[in-house]
VOLOLO-930710 format. One line per 4 residues: number of its first residue (from 1); for each residue x, y, z of C-alpha. Coordinates in pm, 1 decimal, m for minus. Last residue first. Example, Ala and Ser with C-alpha at 12.3 -4.5 7.8 and 13.67 -1.06 7.14 Angstrom:
BEGIN
2> 1367.0,m106.0,714.0 | 1230.0,m450.0,780.0
end
This chain:
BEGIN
173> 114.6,m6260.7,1997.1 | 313.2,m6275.5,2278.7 | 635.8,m6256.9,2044.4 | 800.5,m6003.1,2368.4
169> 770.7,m5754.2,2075.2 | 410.0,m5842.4,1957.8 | 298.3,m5813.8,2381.5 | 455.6,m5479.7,2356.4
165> 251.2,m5384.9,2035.1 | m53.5,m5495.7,2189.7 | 27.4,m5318.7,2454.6 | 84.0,m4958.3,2263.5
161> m235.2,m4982.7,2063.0 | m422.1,m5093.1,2387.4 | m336.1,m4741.7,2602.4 | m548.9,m4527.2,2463.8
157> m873.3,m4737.3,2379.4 | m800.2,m4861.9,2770.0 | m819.2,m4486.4,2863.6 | m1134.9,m4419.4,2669.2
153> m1266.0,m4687.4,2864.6 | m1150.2,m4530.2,3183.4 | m1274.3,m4234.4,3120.6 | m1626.4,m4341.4,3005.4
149> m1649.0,m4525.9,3363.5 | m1560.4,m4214.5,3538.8 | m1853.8,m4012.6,3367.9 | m2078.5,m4322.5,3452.9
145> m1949.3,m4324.4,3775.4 | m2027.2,m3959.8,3826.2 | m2449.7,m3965.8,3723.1 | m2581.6,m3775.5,3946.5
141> m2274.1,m3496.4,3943.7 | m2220.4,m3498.5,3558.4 | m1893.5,m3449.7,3490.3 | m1520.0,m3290.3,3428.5
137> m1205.6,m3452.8,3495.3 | m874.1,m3436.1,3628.4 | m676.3,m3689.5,3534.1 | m392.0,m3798.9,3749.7
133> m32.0,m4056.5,3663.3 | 164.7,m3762.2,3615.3 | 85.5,m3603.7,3940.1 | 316.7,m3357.6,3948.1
129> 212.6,m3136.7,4260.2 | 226.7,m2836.1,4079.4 | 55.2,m2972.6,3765.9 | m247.9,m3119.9,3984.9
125> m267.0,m2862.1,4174.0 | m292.1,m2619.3,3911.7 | m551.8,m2839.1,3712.1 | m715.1,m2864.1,4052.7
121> m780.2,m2464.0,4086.2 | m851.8,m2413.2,3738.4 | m1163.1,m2675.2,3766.6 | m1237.8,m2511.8,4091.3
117> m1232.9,m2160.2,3892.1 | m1421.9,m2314.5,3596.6 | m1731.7,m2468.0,3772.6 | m1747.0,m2099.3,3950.3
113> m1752.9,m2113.3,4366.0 | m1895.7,m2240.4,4679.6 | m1701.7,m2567.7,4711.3 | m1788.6,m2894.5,4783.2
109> m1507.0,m3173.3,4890.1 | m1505.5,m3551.7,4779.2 | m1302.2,m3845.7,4927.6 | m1283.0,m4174.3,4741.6
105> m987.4,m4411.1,4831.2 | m1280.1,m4667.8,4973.3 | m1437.6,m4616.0,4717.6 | m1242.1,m4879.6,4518.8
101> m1275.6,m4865.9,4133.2 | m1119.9,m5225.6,4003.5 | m1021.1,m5237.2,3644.6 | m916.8,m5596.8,3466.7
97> m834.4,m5541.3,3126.0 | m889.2,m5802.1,2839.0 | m661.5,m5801.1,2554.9 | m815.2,m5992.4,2248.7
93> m619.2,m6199.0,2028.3 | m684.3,m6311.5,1645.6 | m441.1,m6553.7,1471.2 | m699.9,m6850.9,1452.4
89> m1003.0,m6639.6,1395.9 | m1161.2,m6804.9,1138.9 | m1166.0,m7158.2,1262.7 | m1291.5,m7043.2,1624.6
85> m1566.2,m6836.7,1483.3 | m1678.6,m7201.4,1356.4 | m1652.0,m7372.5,1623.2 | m1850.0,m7052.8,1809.0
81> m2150.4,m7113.6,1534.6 | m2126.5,m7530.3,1658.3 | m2140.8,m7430.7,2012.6 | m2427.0,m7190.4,1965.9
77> m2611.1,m7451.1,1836.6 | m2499.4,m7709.6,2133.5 | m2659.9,m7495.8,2353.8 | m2539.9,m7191.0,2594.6
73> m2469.3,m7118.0,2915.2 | m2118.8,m7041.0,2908.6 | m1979.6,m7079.9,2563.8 | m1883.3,m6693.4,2498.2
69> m1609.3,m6777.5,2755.8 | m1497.6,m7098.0,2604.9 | m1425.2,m6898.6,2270.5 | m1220.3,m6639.1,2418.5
65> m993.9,m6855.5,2562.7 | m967.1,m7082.5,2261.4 | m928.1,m6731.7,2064.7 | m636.2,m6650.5,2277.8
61> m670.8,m6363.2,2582.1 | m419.2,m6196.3,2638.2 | m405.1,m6028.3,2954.9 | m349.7,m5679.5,3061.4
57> m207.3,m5631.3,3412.8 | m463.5,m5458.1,3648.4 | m626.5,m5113.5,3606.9 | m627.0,m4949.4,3952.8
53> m886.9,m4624.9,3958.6 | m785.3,m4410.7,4227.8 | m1017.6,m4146.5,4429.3 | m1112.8,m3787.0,4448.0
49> m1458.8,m3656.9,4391.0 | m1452.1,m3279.7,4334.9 | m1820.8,m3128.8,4409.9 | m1934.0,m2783.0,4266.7
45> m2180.8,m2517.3,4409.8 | m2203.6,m2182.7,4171.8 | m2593.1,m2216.6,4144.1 | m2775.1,m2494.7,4304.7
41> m3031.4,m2773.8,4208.3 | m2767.3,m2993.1,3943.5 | m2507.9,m2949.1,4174.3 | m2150.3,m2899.1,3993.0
37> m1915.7,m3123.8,3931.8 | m1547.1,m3206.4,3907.2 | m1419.5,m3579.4,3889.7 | m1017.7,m3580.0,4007.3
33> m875.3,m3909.5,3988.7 | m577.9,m4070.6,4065.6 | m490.0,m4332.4,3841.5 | m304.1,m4677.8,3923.7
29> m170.0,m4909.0,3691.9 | m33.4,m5293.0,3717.1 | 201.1,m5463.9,3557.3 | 341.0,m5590.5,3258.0
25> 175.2,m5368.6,2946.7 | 134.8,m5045.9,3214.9 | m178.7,m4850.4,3139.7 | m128.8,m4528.3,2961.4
21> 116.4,m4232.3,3083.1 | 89.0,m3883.7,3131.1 | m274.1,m3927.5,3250.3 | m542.2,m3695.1,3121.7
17> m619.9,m3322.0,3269.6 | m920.0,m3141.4,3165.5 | m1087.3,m3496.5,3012.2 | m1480.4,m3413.3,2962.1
13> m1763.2,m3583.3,3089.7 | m2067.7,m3444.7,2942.8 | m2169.6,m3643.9,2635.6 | m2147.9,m3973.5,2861.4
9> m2374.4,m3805.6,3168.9 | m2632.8,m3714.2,2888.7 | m2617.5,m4033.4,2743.3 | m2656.7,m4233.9,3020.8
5> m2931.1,m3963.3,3132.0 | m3135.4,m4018.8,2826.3 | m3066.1,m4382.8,2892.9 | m3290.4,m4342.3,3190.3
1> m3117.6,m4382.7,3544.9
end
């Protein structure tokens, strides 16, 4: 994959339907996913990958933490520099999210029809059925995983504001 196709696939994936809720604070998450595309070599024939992505507990991570894993392989230089981070950023914690993408839920369908009537379709499924915790999503058939990848980073951006302030609350952090 060229980077002109990263970018492509990462300019292309659009969010029809996005999760009624964000990632749990204390437990874990799981999605159900709907990725809609259509052959790049054939007119009016479109793929729907369905699968979960699970997004584990968030943890905090301290700065010690965080320190010791930018450490690993590296000199005594880059110990002294990361000695230093480690004086400045005293109050600073980073949430780390652990995702795991199992194809082993995946399933995909094709269909001989319109990008927008299967993507109408599944959004009405998807709303009958209520599936609060399913995104339906638009992509880039080669490159899919990239297109689910940008969703689920885009759903950690969502969901961190709120965490962080749970984890404040509990006086996590």
């Amino acid at each position: 994959m060229t980077r002109d196709d990263f970018d492509y696939a990462i300019e292309n994936t659009h969010v029809i339907v996005a999760p009624e809720r964000q990632i749990a604070t204390f437990g874990s998450t799981s999605f159900n996913f709907y990725l809609i595309s259509e052959f790049m070599d054939s007119v009016d024939q479109v793929r729907i990958r369905n699968g979960k992505v699970h997004a584990e507990r968030p943890q905090i991570l301290t700065p010690e933490h965080y320190c010791r894993l930018l450490l690993e392989g590296f000199g005594e230089k880059a110990e002294q520099y990361v000695e230093q981070l480690r004086e400045r950023a005293r109050s600073m914690a980073v949430l780390r999210y652990g995702f795991q993408f199992r194809k082993t839920d995946l399933s995909e369908q094709t269909f001989r029809d319109s990008m927008d009537a299967v993507i109408n379709r599944t959004k009405r499924k998807v709303e009958t059925a209520n599936e609060p915790l399913s995104a339906v999503i638009q992509g880039v058939d080669d490159a899919w995983e990239v297109c689910l990848l940008k969703f689920t980073i885009d759903l950690v951006e969502r969901s961190s504001g709120g965490n962080l302030g749970d984890f404040r609350k509990r006086g996590l952090v």
